[in-house]
RORO-112274 format. One record per atom (N, C-alpha, C): x, y, z; residue in one letter. Coordinates in steps of 0.1 Angstrom, whole numbers, padded with zeros to 4 digits, always signed. Layout:
// residues N
XYZA;...
This chain:
// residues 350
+0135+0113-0121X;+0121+0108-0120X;+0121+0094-0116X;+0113+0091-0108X;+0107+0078-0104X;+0105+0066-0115X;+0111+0052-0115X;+0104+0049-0122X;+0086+0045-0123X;+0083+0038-0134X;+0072+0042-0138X;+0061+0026-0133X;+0052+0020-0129X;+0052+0012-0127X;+0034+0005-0133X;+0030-0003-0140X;+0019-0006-0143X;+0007-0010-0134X;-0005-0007-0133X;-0018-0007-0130X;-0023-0023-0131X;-0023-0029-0122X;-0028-0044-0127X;-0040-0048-0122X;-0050-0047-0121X;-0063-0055-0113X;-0067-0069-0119X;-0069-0075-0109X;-0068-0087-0106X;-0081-0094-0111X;-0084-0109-0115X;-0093-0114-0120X;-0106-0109-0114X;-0117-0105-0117X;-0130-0109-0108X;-0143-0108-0120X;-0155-0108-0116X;-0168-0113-0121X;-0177-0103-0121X;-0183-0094-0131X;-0193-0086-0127X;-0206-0093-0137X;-0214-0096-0132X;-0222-0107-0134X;-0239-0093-0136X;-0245-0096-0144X;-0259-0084-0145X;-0269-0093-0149X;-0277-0100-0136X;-0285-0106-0137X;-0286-0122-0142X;-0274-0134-0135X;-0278-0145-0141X;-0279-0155-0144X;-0275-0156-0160X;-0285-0161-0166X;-0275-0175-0175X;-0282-0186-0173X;-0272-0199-0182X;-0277-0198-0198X;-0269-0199-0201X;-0271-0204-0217X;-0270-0192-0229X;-0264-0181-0222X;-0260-0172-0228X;-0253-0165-0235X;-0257-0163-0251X;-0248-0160-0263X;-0232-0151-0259X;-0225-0158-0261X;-0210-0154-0255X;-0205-0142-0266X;-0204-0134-0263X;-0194-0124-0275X;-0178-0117-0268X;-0170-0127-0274X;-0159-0127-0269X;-0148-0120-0277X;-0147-0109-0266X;-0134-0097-0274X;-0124-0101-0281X;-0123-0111-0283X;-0111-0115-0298X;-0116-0117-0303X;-0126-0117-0310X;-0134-0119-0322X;-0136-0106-0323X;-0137-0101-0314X;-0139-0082-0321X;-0124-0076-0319X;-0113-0084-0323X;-0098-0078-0325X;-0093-0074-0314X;-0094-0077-0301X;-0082-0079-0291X;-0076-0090-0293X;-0063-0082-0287X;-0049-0093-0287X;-0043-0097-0269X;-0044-0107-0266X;-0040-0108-0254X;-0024-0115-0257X;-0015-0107-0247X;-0007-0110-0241X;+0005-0101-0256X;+0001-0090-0266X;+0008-0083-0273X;+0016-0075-0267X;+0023-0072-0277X;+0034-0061-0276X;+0026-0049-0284X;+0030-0038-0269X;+0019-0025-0269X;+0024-0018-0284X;+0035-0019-0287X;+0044-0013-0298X;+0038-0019-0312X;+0031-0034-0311X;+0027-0039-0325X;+0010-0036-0325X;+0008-0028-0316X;-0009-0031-0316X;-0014-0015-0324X;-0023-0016-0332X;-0025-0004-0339X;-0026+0007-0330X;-0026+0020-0337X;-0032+0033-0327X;-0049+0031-0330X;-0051+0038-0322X;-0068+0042-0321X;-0073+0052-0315X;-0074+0051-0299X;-0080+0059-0291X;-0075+0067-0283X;-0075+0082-0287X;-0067+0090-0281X;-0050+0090-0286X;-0050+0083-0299X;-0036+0079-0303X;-0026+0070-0297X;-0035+0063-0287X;-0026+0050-0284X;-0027+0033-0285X;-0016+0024-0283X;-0025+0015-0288X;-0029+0007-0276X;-0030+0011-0269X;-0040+0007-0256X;-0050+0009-0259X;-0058+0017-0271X;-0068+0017-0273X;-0079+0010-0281X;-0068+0001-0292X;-0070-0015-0296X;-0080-0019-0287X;-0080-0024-0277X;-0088-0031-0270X;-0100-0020-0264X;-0096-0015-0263X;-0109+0000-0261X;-0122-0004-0272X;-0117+0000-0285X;-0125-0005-0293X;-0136-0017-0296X;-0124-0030-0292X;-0125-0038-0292X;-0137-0045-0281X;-0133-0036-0269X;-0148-0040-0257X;-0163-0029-0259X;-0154-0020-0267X;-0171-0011-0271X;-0179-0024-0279X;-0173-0022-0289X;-0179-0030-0301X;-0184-0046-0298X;-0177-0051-0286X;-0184-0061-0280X;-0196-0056-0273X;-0193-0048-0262X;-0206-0046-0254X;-0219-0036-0261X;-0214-0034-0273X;-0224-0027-0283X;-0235-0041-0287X;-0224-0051-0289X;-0235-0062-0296X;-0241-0067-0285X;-0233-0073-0273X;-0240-0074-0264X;-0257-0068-0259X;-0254-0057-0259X;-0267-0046-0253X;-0273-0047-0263X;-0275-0047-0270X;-0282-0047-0282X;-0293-0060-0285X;-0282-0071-0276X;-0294-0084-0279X;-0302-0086-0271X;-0314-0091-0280X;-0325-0092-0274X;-0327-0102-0264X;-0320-0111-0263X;-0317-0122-0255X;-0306-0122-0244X;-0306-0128-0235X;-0292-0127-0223X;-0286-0132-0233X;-0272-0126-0231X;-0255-0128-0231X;-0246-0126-0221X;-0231-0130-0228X;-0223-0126-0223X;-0210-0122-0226X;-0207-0111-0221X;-0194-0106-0225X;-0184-0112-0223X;-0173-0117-0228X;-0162-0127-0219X;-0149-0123-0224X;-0139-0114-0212X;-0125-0114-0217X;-0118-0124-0213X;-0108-0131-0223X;-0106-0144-0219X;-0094-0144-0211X;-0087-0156-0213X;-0073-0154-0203X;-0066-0146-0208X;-0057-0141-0204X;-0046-0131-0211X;-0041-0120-0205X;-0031-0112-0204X;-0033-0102-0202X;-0037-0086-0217X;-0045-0078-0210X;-0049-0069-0221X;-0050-0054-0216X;-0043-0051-0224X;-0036-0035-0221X;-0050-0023-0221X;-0055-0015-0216X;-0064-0009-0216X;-0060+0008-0210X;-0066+0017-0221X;-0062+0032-0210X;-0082+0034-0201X;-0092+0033-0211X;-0102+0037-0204X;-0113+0027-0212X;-0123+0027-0209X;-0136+0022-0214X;-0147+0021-0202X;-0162+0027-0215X;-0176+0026-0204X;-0181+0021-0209X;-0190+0012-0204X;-0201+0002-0205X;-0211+0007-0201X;-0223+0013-0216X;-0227+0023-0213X;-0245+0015-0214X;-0255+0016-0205X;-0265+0012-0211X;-0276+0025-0213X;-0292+0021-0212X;-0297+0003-0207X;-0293+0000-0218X;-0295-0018-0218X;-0298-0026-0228X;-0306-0033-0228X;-0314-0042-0240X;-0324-0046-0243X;-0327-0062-0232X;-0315-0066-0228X;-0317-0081-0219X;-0303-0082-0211X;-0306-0090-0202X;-0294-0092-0192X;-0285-0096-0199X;-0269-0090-0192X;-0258-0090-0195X;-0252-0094-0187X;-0240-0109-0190X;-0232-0109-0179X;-0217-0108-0183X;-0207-0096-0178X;-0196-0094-0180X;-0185-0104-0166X;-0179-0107-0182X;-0168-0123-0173X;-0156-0122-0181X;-0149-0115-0164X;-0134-0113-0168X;-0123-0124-0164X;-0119-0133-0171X;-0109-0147-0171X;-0095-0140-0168X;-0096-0128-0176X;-0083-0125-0175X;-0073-0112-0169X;-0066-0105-0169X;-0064-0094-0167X;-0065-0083-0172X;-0071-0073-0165X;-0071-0057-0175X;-0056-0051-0170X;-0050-0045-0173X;-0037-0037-0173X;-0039-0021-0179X;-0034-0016-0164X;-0037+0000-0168X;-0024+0004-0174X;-0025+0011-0176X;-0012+0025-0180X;-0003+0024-0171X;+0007+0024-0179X;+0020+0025-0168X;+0019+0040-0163X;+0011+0050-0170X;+0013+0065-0165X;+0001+0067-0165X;-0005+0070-0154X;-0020+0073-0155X;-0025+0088-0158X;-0014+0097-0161X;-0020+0109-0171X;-0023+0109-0179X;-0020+0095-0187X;-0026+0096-0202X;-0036+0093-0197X;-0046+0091-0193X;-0060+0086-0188X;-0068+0104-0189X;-0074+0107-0197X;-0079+0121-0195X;-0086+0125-0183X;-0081+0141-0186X;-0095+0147-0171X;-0104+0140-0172X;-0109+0138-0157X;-0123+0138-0155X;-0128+0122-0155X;-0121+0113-0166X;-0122+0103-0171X;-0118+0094-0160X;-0126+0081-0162X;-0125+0071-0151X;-0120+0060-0162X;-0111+0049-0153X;-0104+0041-0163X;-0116+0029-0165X;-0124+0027-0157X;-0139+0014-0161X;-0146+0024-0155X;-0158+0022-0167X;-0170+0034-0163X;-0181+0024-0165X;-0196+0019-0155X;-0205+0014-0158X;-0217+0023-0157X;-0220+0029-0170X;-0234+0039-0167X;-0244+0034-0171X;-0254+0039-0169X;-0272+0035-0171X;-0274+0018-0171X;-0265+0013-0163X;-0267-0003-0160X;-0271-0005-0153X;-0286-0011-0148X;-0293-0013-0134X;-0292-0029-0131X;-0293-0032-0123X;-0295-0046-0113X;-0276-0051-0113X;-0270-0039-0106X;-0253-0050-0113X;-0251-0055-0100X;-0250-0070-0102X;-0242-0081-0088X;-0223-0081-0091X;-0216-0082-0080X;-0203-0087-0082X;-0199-0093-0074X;-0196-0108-0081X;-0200-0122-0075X;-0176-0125-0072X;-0178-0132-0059X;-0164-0138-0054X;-0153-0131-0056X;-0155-0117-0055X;-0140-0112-0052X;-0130-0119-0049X;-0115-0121-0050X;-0106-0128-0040X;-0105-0117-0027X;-0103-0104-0031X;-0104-0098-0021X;-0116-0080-0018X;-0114-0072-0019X;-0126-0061-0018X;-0135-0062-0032X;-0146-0066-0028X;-0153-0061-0043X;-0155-0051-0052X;-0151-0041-0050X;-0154-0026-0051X;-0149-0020-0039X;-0140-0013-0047X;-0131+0001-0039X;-0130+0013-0042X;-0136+0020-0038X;-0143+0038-0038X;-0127+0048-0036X;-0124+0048-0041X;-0110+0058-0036X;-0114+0072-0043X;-0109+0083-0033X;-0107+0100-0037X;-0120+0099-0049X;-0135+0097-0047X;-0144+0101-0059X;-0154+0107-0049X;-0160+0115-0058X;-0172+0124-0054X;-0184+0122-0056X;-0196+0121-0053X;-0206+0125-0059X;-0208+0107-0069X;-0211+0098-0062X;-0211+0081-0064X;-0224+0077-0058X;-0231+0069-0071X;-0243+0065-0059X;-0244+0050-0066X;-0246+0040-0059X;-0248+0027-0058X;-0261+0021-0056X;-0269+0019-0068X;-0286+0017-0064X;-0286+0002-0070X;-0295-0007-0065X;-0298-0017-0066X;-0287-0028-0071X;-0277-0028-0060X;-0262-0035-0066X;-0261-0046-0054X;-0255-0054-0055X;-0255-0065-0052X;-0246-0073-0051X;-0239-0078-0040X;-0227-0081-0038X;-0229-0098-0034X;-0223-0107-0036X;-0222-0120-0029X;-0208-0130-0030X;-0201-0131-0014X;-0194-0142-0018X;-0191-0151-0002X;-0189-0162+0000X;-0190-0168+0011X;-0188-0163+0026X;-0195-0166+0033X;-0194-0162+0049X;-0179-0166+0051X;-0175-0178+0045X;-0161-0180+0052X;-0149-0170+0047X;-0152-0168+0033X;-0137-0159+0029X;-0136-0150+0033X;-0122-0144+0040X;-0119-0135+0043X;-0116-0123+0036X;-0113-0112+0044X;-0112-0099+0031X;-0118-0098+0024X;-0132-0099+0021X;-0139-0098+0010X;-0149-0087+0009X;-0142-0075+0018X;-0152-0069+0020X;-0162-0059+0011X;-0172-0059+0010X;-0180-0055+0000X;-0179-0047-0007X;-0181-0028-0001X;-0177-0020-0008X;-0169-0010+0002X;-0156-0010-0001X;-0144-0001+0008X;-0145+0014+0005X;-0151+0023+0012X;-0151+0036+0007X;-0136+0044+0014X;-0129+0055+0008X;-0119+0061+0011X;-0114+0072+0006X;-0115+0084+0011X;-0108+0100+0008X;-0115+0103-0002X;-0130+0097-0001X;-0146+0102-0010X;-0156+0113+0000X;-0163+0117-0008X;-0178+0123-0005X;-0189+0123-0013X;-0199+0127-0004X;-0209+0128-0011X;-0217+0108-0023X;-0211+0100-0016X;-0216+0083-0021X;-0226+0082-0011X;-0236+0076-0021X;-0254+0071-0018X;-0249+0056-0017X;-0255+0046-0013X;-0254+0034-0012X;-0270+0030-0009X;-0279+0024-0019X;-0290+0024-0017X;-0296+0011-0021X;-0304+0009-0011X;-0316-0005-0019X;-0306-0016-0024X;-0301-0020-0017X;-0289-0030-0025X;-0285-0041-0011X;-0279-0054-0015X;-0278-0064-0009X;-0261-0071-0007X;-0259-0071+0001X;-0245-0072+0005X;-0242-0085+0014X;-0235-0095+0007X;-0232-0108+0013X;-0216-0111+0009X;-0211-0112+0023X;-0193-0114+0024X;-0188-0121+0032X;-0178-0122+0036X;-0171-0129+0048X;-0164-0117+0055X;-0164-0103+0047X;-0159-0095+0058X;-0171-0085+0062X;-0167-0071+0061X;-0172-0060+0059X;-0184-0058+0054X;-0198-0058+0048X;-0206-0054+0040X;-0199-0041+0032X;-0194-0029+0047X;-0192-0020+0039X;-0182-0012+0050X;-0170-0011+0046X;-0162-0003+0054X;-0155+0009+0051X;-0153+0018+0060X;-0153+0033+0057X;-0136+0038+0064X;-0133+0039+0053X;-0117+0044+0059X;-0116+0061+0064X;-0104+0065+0061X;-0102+0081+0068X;-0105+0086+0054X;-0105+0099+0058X;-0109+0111+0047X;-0122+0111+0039X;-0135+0105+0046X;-0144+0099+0037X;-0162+0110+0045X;-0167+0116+0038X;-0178+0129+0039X;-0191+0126+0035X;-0202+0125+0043X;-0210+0132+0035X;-0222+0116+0030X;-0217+0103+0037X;-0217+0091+0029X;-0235+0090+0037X;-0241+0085+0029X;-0255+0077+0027X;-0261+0066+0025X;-0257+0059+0034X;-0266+0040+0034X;-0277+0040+0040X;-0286+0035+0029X;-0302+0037+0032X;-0305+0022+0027X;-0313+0014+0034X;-0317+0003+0026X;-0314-0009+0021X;-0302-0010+0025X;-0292-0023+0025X;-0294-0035+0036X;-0294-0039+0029X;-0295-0057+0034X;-0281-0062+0038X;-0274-0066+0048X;-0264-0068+0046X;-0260-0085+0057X;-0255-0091+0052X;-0253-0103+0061X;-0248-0116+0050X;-0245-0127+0051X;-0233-0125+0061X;-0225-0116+0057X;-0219-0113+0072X;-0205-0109+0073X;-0202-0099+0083X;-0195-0089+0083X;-0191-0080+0093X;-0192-0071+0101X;-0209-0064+0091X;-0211-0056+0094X;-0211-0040+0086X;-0215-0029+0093X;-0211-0020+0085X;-0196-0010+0099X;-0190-0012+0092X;-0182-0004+0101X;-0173+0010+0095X;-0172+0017+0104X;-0160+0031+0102X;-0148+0027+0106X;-0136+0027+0099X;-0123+0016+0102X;-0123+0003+0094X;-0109-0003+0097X;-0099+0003+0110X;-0092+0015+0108X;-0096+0028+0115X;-0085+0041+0114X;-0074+0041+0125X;-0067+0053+0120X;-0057+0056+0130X;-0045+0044+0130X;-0039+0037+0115X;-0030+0030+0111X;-0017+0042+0106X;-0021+0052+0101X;-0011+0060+0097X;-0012+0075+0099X;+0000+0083+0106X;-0002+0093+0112X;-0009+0101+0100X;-0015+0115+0099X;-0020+0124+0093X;-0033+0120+0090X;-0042+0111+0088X;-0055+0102+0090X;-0062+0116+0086X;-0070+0116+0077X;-0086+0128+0074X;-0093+0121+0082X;-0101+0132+0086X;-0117+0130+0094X;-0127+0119+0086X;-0136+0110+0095X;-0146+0110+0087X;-0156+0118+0095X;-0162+0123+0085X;-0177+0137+0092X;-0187+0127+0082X;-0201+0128+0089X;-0210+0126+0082X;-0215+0113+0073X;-0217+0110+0085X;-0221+0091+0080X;-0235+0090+0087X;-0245+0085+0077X;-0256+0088+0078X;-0266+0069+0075X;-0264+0060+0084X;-0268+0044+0084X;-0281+0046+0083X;-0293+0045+0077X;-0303+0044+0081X;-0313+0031+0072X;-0321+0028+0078X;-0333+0014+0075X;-0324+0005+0067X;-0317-0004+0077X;-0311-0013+0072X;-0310-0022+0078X;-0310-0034+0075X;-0307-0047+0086X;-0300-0057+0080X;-0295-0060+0094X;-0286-0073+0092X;-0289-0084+0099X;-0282-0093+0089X;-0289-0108+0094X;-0276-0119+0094X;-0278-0125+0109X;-0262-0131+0113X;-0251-0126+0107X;-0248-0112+0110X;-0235-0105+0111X;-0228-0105+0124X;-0215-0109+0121X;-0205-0106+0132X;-0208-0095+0143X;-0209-0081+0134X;-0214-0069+0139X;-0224-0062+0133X;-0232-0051+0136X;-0236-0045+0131X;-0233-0034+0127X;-0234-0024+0132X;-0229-0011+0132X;-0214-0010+0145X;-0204-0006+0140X;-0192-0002+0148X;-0181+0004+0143X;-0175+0015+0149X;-0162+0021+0148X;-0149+0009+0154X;-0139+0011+0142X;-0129+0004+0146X;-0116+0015+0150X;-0105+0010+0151X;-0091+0014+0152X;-0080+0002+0156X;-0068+0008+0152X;-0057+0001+0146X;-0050+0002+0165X;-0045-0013+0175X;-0042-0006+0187X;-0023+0000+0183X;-0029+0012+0194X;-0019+0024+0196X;-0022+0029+0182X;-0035+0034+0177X;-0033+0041+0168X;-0030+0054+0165X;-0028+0060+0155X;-0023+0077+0158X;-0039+0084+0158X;-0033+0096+0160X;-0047+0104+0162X;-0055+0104+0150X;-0066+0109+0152X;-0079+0106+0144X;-0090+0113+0148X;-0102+0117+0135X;-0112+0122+0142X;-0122+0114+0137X;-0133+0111+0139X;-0145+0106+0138X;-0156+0116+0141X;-0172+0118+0138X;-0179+0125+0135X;-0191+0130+0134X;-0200+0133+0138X;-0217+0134+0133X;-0216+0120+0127X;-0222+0108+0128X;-0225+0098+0125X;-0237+0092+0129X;-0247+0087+0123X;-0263+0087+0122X;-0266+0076+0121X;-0269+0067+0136X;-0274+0052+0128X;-0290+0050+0128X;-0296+0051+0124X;-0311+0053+0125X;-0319+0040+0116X;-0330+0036+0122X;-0340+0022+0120X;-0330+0018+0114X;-0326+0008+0124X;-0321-0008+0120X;-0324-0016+0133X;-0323-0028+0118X;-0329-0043+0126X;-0316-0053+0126X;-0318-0057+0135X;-0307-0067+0137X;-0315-0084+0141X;-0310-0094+0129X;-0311-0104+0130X;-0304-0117+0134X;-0301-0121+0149X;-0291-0125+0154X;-0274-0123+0155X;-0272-0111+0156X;-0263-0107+0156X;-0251-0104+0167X;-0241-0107+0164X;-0233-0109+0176X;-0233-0099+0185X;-0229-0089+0177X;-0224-0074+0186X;-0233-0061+0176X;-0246-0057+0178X;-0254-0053+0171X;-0252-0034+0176X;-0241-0027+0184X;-0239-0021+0183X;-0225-0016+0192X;-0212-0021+0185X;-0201-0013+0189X;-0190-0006+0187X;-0183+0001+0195X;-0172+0012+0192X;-0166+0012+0202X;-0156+0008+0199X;-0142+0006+0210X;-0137+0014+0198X;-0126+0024+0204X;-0121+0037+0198X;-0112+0041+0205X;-0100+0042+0196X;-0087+0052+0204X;-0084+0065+0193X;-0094+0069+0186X;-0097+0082+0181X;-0103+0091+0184X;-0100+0102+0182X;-0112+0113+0190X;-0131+0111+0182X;-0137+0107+0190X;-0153+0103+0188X;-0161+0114+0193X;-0167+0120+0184X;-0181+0126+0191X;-0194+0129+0181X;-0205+0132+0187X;-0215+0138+0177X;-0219+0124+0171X;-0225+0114+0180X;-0229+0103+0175X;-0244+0095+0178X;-0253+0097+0165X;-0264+0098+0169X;-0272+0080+0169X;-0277+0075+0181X;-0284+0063+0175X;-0296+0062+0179X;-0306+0057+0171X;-0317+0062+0172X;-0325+0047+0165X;-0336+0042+0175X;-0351+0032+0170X;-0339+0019+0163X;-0331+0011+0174X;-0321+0000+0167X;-0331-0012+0174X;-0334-0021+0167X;-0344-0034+0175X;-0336-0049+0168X;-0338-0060+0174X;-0339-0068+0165X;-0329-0080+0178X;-0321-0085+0179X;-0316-0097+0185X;-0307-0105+0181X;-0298-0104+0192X;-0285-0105+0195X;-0279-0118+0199X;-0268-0125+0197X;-0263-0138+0200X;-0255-0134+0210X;-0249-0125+0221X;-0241-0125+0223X;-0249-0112+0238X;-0248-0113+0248X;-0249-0103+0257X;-0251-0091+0260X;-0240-0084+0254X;-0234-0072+0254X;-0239-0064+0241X;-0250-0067+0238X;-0262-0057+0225X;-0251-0041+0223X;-0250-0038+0235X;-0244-0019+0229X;-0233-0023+0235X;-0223-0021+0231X;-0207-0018+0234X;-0198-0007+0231X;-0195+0004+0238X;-0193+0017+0241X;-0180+0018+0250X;-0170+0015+0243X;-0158+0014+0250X;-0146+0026+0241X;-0150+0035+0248X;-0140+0048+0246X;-0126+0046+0254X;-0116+0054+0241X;-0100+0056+0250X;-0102+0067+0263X;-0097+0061+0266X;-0092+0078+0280X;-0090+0092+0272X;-0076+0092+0261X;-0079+0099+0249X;-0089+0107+0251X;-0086+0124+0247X;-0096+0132+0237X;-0108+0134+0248X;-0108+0127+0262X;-0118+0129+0265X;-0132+0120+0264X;-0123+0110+0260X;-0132+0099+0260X;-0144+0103+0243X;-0151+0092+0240X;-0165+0098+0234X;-0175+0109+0238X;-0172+0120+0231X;-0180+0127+0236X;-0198+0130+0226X;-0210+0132+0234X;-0219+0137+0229X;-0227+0128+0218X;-0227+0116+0229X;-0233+0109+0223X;-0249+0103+0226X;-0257+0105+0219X;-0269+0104+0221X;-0278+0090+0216X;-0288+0084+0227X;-0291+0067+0226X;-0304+0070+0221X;-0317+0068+0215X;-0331+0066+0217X;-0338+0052+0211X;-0345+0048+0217X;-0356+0037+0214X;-0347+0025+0208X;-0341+0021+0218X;-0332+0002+0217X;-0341-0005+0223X;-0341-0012+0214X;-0350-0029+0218X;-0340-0041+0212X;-0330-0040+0221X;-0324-0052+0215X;-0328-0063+0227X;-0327-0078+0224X;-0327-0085+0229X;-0316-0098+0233X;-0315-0110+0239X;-0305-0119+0237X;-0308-0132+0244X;-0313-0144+0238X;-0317-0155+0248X;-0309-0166+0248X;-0297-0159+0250X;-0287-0174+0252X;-0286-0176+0268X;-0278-0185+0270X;-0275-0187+0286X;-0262-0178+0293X;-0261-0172+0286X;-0249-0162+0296X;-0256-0154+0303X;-0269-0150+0307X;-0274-0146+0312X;-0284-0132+0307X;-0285-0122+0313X;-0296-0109+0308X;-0286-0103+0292X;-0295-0098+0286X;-0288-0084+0281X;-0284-0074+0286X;-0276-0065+0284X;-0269-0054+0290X;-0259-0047+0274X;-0263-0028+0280X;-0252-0020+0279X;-0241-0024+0285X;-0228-0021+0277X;-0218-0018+0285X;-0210+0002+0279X;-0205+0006+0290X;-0199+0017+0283X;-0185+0022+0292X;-0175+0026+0282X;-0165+0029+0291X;-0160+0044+0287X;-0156+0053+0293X;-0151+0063+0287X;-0163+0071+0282X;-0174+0069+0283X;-0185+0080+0274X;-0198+0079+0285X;-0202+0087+0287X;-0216+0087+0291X;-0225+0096+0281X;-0239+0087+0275X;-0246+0088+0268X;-0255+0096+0275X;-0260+0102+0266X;-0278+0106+0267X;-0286+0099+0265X;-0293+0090+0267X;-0304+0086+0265X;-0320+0093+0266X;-0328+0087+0255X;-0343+0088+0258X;-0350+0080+0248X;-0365+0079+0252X;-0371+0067+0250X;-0367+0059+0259X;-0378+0044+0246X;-0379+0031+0253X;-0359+0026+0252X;-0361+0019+0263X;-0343+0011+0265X;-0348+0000+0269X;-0348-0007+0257X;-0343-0021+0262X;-0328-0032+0254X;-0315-0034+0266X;-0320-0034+0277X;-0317-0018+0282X;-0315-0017+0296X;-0316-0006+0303X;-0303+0001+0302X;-0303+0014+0300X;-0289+0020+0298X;-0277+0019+0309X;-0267+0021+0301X;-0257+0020+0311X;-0258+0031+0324X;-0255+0024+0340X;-0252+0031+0350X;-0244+0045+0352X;-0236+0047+0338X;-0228+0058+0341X;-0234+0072+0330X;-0248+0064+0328X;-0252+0077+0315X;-0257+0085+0324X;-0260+0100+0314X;-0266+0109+0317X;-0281+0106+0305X;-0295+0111+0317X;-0307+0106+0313X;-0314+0119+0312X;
């Protein structure tokens, strides 16, 4: 057998609304040990003593939720051994959880039961997660995920920070919620089904994109990406498919970008793609552009280029001095109908 290797995630901030001056309830006073030996720490939960500190953050976020007044949860520096815990509400007043230090999973993540997630946040509404160093939230292999009124922020300049990375998921809602980064708002890797962004605010930063795929051979499809009433404001991009160059094969899918606004935005609709692309619907996109080239539609030779893809009601605009707005498209000819502005590419079908 393999050896065995430990779960470490890295400092960050899940902040619930806030607030200065807020009663601190800090998990060593409710009996965590930072930086113990797992062998001297009592049993508890599920018979292990990883579960010391299990206890230990219920019984804090118990008192916490409970007050009537903002607080704050605070794990301090250290590192602190952990198999599972949920932070369960509502609670009576805003809550801000502030992690100084490290959580540390299981060297074996079977002890983690079915079903069971190693940080669970339920019935907690308004949650922001403030300066990742790098992804804010990362969606891996889950089902059936929905994201309402959440709230992301950290500087236009940092890199990698992208908001929320979905991957080898289905069935995730992303709704009514505000997304500020230096990368990604929100990026969608391979194997991912079924996803729902309605209502998101997103800027700065990258945009919402599918990719980068096609880095590693055997890549899952994404099917079923469904963008709708959302706008962005001074994003790099808006809506676009990426890929990795010379990447391996790939599929891409029925994907839906429907009412969006674009508020100065560089490149407010593109897909340059060496993946197989089709079944791609855009529909009522308006708003204005820094940059010329509003729709960018650059398909590989590959696969047959983009196939079956369908334009209606663009109103983008762009009044810089490089001259008019323009389509561009390579490798795909679109369907268009409705209003076009500007005017569709010369090589569509109308």
């Amino acid at each position: 057998m393999g050896s065995k290797s430990s779960i470490v995630f890295p400092t960050f901030i899940f902040i619930f609304i806030v607030i200065a001056q807020a009663e601190v309830f800090d998990i060593t006073k409710f009996g965590a040990k930072p930086d113990a030996e797992i062998s001297k720490l009592p049993l508890n939960y599920h018979g292990s003593s990883m579960g010391f500190l299990f206890q230990a953050l219920c019984d804090a976020w118990s008192a916490a939720c409970s007050a009537t007044t903002p607080s704050k949860l605070l794990i301090p520096s250290g590192t602190f051994c952990l198999n599972v815990v949920e932070f369960k509400g509502p609670c009576k007043a805003p809550i801000t959880v502030k992690i100084d230090g490290t959580l540390k999973g299981p060297e074996d993540p079977a002890v983690i039961p079915k079903g069971v997630q190693w940080i669970t946040f339920s019935y907690v509404s308004a949650l922001t997660i403030t300066d990742s160093k790098m992804f804010h939230v990362n969606v891996m292999s889950c089902k059936n995920v929905t994201f309402d009124n959440f709230h992301i922020c950290a500087p236009s300049e940092s890199p990698n920070t992208d908001g929320i990375h979905l991957g080898w998921s289905k069935q995730i809602t992303i709704k009514n919620s505000v997304i500020q980064t230096g990368d990604d708002c929100i990026s969608i890797g391979d194997g991912c089904e079924e996803l729902h962004i309605e209502g998101v605010k997103c800027g700065p930063g990258h945009g919402i994109s599918v990719g980068s795929l096609g880095k590693n051979s055997g890549e899952k499809p994404v099917i079923g990406v469904y963008v709708v009433n959302c706008t962005f404001n001074q994003t790099m991009n808006g809506v676009r498919i990426k890929t990795w160059p010379d990447s391996h094969q790939g599929e891409v899918a029925d994907l839906h970008f429907e009412n969006l606004c674009m508020n100065q935005v560089e490149n407010p609709i593109i897909k340059p793609s060496l993946v197989k692309v089709h079944d791609i619907f855009i529909k009522n996109v308006t708003g204005t552009a820094t940059l010329p080239a509003v729709v960018n539609l650059k398909c590989s030779t590959a696969n047959n280029g983009c196939e079956n893809v369908k334009i209606s009601d663009i109103n983008l605009t762009y009044e810089g001095k490089e001259g008019p707005a323009f389509q561009e498209c390579c490798n795909v000819k679109p369907v268009y109908s409705g209003k076009m502005i500007p005017p569709a590419c010369s090589t569509a079908d109308e």
